[in-house]
Backbone as numpy.savetxt, mean C-alpha at the origin, in Angstrom:
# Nx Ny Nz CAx CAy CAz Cx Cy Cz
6.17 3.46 -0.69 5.38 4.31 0.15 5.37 5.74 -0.38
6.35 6.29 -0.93 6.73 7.63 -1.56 5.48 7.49 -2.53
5.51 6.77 -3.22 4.75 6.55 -5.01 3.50 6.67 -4.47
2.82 5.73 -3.59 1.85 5.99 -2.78 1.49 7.34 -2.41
1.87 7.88 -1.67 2.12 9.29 -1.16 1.51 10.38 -2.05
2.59 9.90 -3.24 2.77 11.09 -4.31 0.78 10.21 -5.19
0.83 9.40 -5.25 -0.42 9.44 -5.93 -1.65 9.76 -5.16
-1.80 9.64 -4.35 -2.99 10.21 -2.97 -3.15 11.27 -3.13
-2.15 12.12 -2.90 -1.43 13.50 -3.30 -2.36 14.00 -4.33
-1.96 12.89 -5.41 -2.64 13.60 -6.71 -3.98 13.57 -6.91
-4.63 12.55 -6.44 -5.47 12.28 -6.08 -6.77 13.11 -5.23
-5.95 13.93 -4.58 -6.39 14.96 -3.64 -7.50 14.19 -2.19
-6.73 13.17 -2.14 -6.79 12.47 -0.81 -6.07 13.27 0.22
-4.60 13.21 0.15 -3.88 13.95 1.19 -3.07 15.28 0.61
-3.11 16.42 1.41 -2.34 17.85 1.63 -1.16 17.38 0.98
-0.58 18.60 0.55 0.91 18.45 0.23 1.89 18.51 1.35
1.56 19.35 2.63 2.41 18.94 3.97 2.24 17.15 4.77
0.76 16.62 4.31 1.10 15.23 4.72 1.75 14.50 3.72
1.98 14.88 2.46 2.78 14.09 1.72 4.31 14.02 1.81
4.23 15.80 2.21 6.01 15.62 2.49 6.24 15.25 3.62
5.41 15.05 4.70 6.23 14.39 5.95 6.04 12.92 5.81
4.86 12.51 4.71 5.45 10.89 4.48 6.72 10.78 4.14
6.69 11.69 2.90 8.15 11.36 2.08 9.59 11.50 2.81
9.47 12.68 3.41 10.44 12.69 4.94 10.48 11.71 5.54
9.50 10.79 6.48 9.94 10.51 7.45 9.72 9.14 6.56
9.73 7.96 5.58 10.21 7.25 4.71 12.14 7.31 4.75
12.10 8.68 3.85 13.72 8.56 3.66 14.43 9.21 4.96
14.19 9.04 5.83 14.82 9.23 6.88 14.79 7.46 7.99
13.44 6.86 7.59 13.42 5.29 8.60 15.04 4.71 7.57
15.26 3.86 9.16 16.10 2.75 8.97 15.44 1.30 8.36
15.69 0.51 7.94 15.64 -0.82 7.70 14.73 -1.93 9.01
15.58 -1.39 9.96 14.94 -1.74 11.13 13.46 -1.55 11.41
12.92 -0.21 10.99 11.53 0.23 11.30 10.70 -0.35 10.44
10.97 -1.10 9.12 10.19 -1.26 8.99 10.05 -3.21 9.33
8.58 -3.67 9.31 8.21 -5.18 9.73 7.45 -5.55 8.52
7.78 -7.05 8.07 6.77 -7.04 7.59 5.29 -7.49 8.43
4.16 -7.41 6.96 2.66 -7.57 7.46 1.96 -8.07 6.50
1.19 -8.84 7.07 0.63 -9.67 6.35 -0.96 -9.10 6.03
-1.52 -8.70 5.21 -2.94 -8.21 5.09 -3.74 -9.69 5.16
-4.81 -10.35 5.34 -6.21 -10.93 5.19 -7.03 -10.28 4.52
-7.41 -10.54 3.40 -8.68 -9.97 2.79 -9.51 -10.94 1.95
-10.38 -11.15 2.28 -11.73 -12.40 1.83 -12.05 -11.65 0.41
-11.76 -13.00 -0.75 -11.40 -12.16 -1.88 -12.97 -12.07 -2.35
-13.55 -12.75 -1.44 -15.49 -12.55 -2.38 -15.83 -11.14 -2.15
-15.12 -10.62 -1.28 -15.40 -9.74 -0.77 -14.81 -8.26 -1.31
-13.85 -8.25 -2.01 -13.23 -7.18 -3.40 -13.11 -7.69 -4.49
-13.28 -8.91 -4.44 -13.29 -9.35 -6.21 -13.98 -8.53 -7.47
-14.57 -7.58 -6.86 -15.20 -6.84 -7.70 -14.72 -5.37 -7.77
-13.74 -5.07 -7.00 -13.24 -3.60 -7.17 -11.12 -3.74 -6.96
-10.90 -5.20 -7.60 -9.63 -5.13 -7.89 -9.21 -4.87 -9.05
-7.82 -4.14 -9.01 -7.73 -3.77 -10.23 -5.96 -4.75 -10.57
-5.60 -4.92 -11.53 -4.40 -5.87 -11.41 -3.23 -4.73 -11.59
-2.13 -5.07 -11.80 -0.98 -4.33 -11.55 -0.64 -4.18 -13.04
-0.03 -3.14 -13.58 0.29 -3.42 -14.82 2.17 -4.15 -14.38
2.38 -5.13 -15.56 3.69 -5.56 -15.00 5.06 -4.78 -15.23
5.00 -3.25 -15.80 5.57 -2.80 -15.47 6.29 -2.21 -13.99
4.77 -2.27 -13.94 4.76 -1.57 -12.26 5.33 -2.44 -11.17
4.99 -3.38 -10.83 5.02 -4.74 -10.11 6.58 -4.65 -9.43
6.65 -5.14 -8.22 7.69 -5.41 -7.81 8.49 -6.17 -7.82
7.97 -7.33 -8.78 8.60 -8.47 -9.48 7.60 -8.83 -10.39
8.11 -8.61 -11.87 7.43 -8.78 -13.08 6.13 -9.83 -13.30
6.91 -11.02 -12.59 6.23 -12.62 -12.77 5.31 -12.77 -11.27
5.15 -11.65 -10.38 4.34 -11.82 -9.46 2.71 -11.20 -9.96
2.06 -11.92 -9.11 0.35 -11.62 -9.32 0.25 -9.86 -8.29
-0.12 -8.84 -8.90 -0.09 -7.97 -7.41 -1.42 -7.21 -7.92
-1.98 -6.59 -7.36 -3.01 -6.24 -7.71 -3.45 -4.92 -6.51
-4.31 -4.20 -6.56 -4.72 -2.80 -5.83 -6.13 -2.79 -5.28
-6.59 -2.37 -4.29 -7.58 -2.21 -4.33 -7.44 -0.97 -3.44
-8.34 0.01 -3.98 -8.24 1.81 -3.38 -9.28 1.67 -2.57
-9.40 1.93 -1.53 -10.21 2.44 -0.86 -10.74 1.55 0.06
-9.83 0.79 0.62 -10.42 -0.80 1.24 -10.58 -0.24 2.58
-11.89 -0.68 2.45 -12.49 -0.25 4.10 -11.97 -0.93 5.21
-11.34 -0.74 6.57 -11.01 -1.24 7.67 -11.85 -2.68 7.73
-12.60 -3.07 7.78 -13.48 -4.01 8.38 -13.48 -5.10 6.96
-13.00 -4.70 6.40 -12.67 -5.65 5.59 -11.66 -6.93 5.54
-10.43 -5.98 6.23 -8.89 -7.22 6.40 -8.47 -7.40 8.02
-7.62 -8.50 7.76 -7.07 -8.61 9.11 -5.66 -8.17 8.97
-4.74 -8.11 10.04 -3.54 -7.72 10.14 -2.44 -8.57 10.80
-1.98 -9.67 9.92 -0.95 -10.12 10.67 0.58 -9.61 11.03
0.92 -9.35 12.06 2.27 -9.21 12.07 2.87 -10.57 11.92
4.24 -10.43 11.26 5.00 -12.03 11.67 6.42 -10.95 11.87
6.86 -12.06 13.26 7.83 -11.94 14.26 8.86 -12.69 13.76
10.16 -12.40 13.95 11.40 -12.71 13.66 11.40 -14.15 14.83
């Protein structure tokens, strides 16, 4: 979420005071706060503005992960899953 942050940032999406209160209030959550979530996104539907991960980057080398900037609301769904 930081890396995020900091690239938006650069990006000149978000202020440098909303970046530092991401980055703040990140290293300040517990474990607890965060859930996971499940995104939905109909891939006919960005297949054309994904970009893949380089596997440096990746949060596990041998996983598929991929980006898409700027994904409009009405595009995905939002699952929570419950403990």
């Amino acid at each position: 979420m930081i890396r995020g942050a900091r690239a938006r940032f650069d990006q000149g999406v978000i202020n440098d005071p909303t970046r530092e209160l991401i980055e703040a209030t990140v290293i300040r959550a517990t474990l607890a706060e965060f859930r996971p979530l499940l995104l939905v996104i109909p891939w006919s539907a960005v297949q054309h503005v994904v970009e893949h991960v380089n596997p440096t980057d990746r949060a596990r080398a041998t996983s598929d992960e991929y980006i898409i900037k700027d994904l409009p609301r009405e595009l995905f769904d939002i699952l929570e899953l419950h403990r």
